[in-house]
SEVODO-359560 format. One line per 8 residues: number of its first residue (from 0); their letters; for each residue x, y, z of C-alpha. Coordinates in nm, 3 decimals. Last residue first. Layout:
# SEVODO-359560
NUM = A = X:Y:Z  ...
This chain:
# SEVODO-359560
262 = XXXXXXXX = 3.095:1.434:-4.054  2.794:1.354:-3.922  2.892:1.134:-3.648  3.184:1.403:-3.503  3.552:1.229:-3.499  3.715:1.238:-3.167  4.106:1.169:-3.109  4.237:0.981:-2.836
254 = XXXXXXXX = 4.595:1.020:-2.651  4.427:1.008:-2.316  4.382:1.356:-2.271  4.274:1.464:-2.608  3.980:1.216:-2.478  3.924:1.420:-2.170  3.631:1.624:-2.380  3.493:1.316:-2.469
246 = XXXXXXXX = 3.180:1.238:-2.244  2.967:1.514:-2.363  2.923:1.373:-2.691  2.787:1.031:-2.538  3.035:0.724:-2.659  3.092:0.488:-2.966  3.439:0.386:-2.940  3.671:0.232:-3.204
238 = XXXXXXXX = 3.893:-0.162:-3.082  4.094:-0.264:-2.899  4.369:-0.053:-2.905  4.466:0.035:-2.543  4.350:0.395:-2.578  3.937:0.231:-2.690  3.994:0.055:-2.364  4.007:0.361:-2.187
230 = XXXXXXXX = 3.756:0.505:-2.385  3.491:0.242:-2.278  3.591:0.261:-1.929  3.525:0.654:-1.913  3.229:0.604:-2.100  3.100:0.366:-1.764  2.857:0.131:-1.859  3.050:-0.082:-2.074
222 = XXXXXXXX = 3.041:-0.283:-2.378  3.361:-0.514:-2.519  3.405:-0.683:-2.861  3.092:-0.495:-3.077  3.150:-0.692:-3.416  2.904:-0.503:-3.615  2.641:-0.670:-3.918  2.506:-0.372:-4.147
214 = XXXXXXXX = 2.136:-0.392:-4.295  2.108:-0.012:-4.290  1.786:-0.045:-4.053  2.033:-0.271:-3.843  2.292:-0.042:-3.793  2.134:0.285:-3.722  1.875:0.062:-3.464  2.215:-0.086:-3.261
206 = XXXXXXXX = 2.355:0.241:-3.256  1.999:0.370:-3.108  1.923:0.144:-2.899  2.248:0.231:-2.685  2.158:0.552:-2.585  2.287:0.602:-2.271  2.212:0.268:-2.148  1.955:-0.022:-2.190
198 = XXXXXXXX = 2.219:-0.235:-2.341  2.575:-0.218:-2.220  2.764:0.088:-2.413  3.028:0.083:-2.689  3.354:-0.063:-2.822  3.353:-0.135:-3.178  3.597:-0.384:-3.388  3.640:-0.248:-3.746
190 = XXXXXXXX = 3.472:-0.253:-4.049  3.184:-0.194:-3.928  3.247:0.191:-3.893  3.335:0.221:-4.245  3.008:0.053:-4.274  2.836:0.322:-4.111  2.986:0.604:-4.304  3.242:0.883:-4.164
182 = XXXXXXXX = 3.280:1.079:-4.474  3.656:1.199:-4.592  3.732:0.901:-4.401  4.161:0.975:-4.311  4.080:0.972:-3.939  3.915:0.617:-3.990  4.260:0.497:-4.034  4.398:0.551:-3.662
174 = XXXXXXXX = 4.674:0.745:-3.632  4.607:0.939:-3.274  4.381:0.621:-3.120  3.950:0.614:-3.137  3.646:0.800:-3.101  3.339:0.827:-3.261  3.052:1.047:-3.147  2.714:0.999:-3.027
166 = XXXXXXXX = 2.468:1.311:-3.051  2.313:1.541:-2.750  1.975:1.742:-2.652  1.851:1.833:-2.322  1.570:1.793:-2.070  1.327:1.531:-2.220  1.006:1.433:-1.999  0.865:1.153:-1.823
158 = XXXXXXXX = 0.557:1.080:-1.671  0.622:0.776:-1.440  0.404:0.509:-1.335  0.342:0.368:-1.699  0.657:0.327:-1.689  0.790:0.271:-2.101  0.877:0.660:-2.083  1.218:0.537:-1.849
150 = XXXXXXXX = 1.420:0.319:-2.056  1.658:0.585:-2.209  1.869:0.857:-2.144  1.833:0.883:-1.768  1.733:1.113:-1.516  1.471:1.002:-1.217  1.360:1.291:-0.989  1.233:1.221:-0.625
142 = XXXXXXXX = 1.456:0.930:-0.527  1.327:0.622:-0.322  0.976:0.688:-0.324  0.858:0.344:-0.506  0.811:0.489:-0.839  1.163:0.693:-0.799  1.309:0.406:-0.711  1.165:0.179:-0.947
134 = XXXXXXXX = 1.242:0.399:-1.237  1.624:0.403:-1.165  1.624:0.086:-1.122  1.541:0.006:-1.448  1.750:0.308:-1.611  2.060:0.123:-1.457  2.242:0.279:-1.105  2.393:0.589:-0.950
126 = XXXXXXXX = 2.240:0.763:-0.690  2.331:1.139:-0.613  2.139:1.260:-0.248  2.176:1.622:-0.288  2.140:1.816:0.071  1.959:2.145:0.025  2.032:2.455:0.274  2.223:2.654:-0.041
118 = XXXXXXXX = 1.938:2.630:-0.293  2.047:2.908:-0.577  2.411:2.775:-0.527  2.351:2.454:-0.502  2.112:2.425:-0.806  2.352:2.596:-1.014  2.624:2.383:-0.911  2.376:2.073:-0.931
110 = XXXXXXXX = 2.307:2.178:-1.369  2.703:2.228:-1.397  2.768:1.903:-1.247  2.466:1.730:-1.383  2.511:1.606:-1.757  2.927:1.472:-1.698  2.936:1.227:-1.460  2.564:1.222:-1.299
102 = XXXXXXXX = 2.446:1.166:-1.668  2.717:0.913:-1.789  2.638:0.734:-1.460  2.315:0.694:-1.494  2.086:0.921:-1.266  1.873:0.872:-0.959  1.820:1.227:-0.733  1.724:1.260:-0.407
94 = XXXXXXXX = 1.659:1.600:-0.280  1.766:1.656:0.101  1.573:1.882:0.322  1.590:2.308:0.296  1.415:2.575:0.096  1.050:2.454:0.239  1.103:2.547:0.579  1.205:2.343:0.869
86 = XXXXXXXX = 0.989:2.351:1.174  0.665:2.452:0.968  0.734:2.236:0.682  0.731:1.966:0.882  0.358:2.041:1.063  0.249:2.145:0.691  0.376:1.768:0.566  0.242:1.626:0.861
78 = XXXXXXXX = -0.114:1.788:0.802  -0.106:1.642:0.485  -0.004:1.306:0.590  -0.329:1.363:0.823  -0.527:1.471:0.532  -0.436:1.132:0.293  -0.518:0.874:0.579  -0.849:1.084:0.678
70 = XXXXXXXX = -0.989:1.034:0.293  -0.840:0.711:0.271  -1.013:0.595:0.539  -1.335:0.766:0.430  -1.294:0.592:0.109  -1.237:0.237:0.243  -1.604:0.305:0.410  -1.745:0.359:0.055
62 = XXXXXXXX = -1.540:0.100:-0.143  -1.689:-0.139:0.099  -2.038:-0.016:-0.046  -1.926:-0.088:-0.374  -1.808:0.264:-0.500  -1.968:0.373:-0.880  -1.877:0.360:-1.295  -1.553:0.285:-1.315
54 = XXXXXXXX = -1.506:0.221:-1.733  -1.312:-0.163:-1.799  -1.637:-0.354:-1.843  -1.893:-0.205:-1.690  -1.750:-0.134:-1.309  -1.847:-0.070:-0.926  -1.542:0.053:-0.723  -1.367:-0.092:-0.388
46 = XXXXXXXX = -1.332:-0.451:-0.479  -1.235:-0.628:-0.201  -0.915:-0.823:-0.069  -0.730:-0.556:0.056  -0.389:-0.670:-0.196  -0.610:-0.719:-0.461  -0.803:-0.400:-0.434  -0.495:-0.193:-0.387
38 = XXXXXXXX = -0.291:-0.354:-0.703  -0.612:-0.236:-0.919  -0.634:0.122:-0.789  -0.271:0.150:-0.868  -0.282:-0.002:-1.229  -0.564:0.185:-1.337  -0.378:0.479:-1.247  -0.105:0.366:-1.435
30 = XXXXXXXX = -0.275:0.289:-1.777  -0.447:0.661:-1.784  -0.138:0.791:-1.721  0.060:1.014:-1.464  0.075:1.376:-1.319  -0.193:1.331:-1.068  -0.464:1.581:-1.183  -0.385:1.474:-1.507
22 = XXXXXXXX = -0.416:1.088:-1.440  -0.769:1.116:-1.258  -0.891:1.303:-1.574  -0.804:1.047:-1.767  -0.949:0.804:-1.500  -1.290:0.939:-1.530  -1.441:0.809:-1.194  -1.645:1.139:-1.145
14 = XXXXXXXX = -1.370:1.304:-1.081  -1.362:1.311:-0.724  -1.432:0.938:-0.661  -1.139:0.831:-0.866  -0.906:1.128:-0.697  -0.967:0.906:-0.392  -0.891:0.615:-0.467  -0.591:0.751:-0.705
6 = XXXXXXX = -0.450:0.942:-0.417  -0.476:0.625:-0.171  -0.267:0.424:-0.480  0.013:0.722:-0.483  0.019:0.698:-0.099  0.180:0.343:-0.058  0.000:0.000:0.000
């Protein structure tokens, strides 16, 4: 039982039992909504609403005295929330945030200085993990903002939006041949060994969906999470990275040279 599923219980009843409108007032779907109200009655046992077919329609008369409950359960966390905010003001607590580790490495710095600085009393909780868990923690309260390139609009728990725009690039060693492509092409690309993300992260879909639509096989020898680790190994010759944009500008650094997609 958690506070998202009392909210849709109640918001249910408000609204008429339109479960659009249920899912706007809450900042979620249609699909999730349904979800919550539907885990709730199976895990009490009862039905609480009246249906035809799939549409609410009315409370069962449990659903009635469940919905005073939740109606006092929901105003007393309320009136905690107030009673909290009294003591220590709404400009200072801890914000939790669960990011990847490309985006916590090199997305956030600038974005948490600026935070920090315009929020001085707030405490940043940084978690690092995979898109999946990611989603679960903010869906089960864990963190309060989720940030990640990929994996997270397929919750129907979460409404998710995009923050900022970036490409892949190429990198690989000073001398390499790809350095002398007039036209960086795909199968140029194939031609050698690739080093590149895990699946599920920072846009990995996407290299595999550029290759497939053009009908081009890849021999991708190692995958990381880390575009650090994938550029290291790209410096020890084993093969031509396939990292985030905004992970490369150490790659001078390591003796690697970065070639722009479109190029």
């Amino acid at each position: 039982m958690n506070f998202q599923q009392l909210r849709s219980i109640r918001e249910a009843a408000r609204r008429g039992y339109n479960l659009t409108e249920v899912a706007n007032v809450l900042f979620t779907s249609q699909p999730g909504v349904s979800r919550q109200i539907r885990e709730l009655e199976e895990e009490l046992g009862v039905e609480i609403f009246e249906r035809n077919g799939k549409r609410l329609t009315g409370l069962t008369d449990p659903g009635k005295d469940i919905l005073k409950i939740v109606e006092r359960l929901l105003l007393e966390a309320e009136n905690l929330q107030h009673a909290s905010q009294d003591y220590s003001g709404q400009t200072s607590g801890t914000l939790a945030v669960a990011a990847t580790h490309t985006q916590a490495r090199y997305a956030l710095p600038k974005v948490v200085q600026a935070f920090r600085a315009a929020f001085p009393q707030v405490r940043i909780a940084l978690q690092q993990s995979s898109p999946e868990h990611i989603a679960d923690w903010v869906i089960s309260g864990k963190a309060d903002i989720g940030i990640a390139t990929e994996g997270l609009s397929r919750f129907e728990e979460l409404v998710s939006f995009p923050c900022y725009q970036w490409n892949h690039v190429v990198v690989v060693p000073e001398g390499h041949p790809l350095l002398s492509e007039k036209t960086l092409s795909l199968e140029a690309l194939a031609a050698h060994p690739l080093i590149t993300y895990d699946l599920g992260f920072t846009g990995r879909s996407h290299i595999d969906d550029a290759f497939g639509k053009a009908g081009i096989a890849t021999d991708i020898v190692l995958t990381a999470m880390d575009s650090d680790v994938i550029q290291q190994y790209v410096s020890l010759g084993l093969g031509v990275g396939i990292v985030a944009s905004m992970a490369v500008e150490q790659s001078r650094a390591n003796g690697l040279r970065c070639i722009e997609v479109d190029r």
